[in-house]
C-alpha positions in Angstrom: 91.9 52.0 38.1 93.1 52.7 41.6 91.1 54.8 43.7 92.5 58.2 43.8 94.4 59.1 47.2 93.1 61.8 49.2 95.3 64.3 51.0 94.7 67.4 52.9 97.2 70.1 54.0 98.3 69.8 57.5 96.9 72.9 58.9 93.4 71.2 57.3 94.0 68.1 59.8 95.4 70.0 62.6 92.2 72.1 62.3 90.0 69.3 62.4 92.2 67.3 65.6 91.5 70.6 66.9 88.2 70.5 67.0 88.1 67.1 68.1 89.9 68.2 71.2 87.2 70.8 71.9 84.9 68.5 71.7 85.9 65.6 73.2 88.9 66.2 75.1 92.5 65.2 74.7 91.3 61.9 75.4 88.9 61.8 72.7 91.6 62.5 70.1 91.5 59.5 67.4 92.3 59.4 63.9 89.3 58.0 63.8 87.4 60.9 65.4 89.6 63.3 63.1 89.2 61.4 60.0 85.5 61.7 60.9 85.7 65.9 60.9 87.0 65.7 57.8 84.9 63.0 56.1 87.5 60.9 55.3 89.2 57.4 56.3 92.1 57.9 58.7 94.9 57.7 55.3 94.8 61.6 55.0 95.1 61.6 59.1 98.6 59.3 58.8 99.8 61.1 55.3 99.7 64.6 57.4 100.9 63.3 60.6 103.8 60.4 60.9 101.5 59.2 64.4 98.6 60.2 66.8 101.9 61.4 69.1 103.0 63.9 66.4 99.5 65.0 66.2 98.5 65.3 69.9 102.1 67.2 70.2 100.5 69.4 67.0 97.0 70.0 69.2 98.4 70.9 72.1 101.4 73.4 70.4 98.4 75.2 68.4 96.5 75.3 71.9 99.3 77.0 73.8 99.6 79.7 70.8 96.0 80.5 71.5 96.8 80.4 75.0 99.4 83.2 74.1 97.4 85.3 72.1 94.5 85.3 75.0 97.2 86.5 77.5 98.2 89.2 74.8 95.0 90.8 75.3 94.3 94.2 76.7 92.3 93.1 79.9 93.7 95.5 81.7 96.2 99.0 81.6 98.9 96.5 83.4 100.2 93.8 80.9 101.3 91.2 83.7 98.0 91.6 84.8 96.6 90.5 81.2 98.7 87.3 81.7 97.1 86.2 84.5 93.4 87.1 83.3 94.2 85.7 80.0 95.0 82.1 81.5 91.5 82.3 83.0 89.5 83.7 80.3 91.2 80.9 78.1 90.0 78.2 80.8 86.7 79.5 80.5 86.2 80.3 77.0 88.8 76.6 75.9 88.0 74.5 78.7 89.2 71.4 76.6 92.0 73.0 75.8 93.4 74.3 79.3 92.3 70.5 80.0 94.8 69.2 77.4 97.7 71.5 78.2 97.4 71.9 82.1 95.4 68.7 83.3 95.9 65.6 81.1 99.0 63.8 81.0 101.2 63.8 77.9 104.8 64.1 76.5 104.3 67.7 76.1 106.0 69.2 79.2 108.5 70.7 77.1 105.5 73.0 75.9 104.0 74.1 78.9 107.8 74.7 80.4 108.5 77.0 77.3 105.0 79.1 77.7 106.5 79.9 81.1 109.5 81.0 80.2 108.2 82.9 77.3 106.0 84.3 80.4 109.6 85.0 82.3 110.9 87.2 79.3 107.6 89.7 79.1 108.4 90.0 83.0 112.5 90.7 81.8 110.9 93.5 80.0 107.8 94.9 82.2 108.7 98.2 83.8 107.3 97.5 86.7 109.0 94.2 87.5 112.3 94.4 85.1 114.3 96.0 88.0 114.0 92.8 90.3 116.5 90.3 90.4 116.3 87.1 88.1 116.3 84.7 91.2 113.3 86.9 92.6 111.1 87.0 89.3 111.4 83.4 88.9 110.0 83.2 93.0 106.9 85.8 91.6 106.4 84.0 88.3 106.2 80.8 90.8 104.0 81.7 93.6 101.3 84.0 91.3 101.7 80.9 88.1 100.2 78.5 91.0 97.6 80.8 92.0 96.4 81.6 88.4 96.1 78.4 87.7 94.0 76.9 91.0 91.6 79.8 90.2 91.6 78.6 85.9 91.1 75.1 87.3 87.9 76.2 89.4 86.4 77.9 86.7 86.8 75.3 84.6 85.4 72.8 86.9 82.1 74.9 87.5 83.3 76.1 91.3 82.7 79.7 90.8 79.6 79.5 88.8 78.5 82.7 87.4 81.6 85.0 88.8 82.0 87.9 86.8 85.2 88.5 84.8 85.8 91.9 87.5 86.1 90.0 90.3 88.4 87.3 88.4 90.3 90.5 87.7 90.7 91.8 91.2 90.9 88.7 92.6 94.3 88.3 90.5 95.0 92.1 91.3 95.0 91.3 94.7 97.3 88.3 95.0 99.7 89.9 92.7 100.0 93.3 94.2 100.4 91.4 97.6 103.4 88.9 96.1 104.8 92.2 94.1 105.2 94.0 97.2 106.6 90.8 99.5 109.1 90.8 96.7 109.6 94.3 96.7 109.9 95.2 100.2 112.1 91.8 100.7 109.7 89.8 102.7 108.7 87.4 100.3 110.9 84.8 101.1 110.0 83.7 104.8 113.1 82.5 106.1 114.4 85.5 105.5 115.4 88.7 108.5 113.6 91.3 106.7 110.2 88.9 107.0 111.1 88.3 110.8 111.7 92.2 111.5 108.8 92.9 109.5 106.1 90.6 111.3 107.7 91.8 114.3 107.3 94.9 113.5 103.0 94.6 112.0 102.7 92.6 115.7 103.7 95.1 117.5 101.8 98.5 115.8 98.7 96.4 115.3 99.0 94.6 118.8 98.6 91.2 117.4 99.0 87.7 119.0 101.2 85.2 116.5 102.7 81.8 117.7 106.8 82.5 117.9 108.8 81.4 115.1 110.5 78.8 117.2 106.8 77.4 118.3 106.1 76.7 114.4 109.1 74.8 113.8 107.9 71.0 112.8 107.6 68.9 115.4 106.5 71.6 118.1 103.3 72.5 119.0 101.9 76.4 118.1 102.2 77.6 121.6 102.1 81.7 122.2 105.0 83.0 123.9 103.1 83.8 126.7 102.1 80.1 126.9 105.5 79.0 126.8 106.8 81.1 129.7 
């Protein structure tokens, strides 16, 4: 009689690739490793997943849903703010994971490019940032999505050992409110007049010395006007 085949419901084998990746990282993920978890030779791995690409691509979709959720959490009173914390509780609390999505290469690119656009639409609906333009949200999304994530990546990488979730909070309070009001007040995009009157402007009231415009042009040296004459 022929041994009896063994299968095990998707979800079962995702679960267990899963926990492989928590373990062992993205790079750690065998059918091997998974057939392991569940006790098991690596059939039931290949019956529930064509290949190990179709079940990375399964790891790291169930990674950015828990991704979502975490940045779905009330952190805060300010829901963009809960993005932001989110992505840096989830480095902390799924190191592996961020690993997998953020800092390993794959073919998943597609899945990191539609959390950010599903990131886009909850700012489409935020009342505080709705009103902007689209060309300026996508500028905000941009400049605070590559701050979020150099702060995930310390954390994850033990440089700010021991910092208390507050200060991860206000630190992101801080850069946002600063990039919401460059964006606001029309100053956000430098090579704009509103930022030239408005340094000139700050330089003036707070009587401080800035290298001209012209002097930080490439190829010149940072000279003060006062140099230059």
């Amino acid at each position: 009689m022929a041994p009896k085949k063994i299968a095990f419901d998707i979800d079962i084998v995702l679960d267990a690739a899963l926990d492989v990746v928590r373990r062992k990282g993205l790079e750690g993920l065998t059918a091997r490793a998974v057939a392991a978890r569940l006790r098991s030779s690596v059939a039931p791995v290949y019956r529930a997943f064509r290949s190990m690409g179709d079940l990375e691509r399964g790891v790291l979709e169930q990674s950015r849903r828990l991704l979502d959720e975490m940045t779905r959490r009330e952190f805060t009173t300010i829901p963009f703010l809960n993005i932001g914390v989110g992505i840096v509780v989830f480095a902390r609390e799924e190191s592996r994971l961020f690993r997998a999505l953020f800092l390993s290469r794959h073919r998943g690119r597609d899945i990191l490019e539609g959390f950010q656009e599903s990131v886009l639409d909850r700012m489409r609906t935020d009342a505080a940032l709705r009103r902007l333009p689209e060309s300026q949200l996508r500028r905000l999304l941009m400049s605070i999505w590559m701050y979020t994530l150099g702060l995930a990546t310390a954390v994850v990488y033990g440089h700010l050992p021991g910092i208390a979730q507050e200060d991860l909070v206000r630190g992101l309070k801080d850069v946002g409110n600063a990039l919401m009001f460059a964006e606001v007040s029309g100053i956000a995009d430098s090579e704009s007049p509103e930022n030239d009157r408005e340094w000139e402007r700050q330089i003036r009231e707070k009587g401080l010395v800035f290298p001209s415009r012209e002097a930080c042009k490439p190829g010149r040296s940072p000279k003060s006007d006062k140099e230059e004459s």
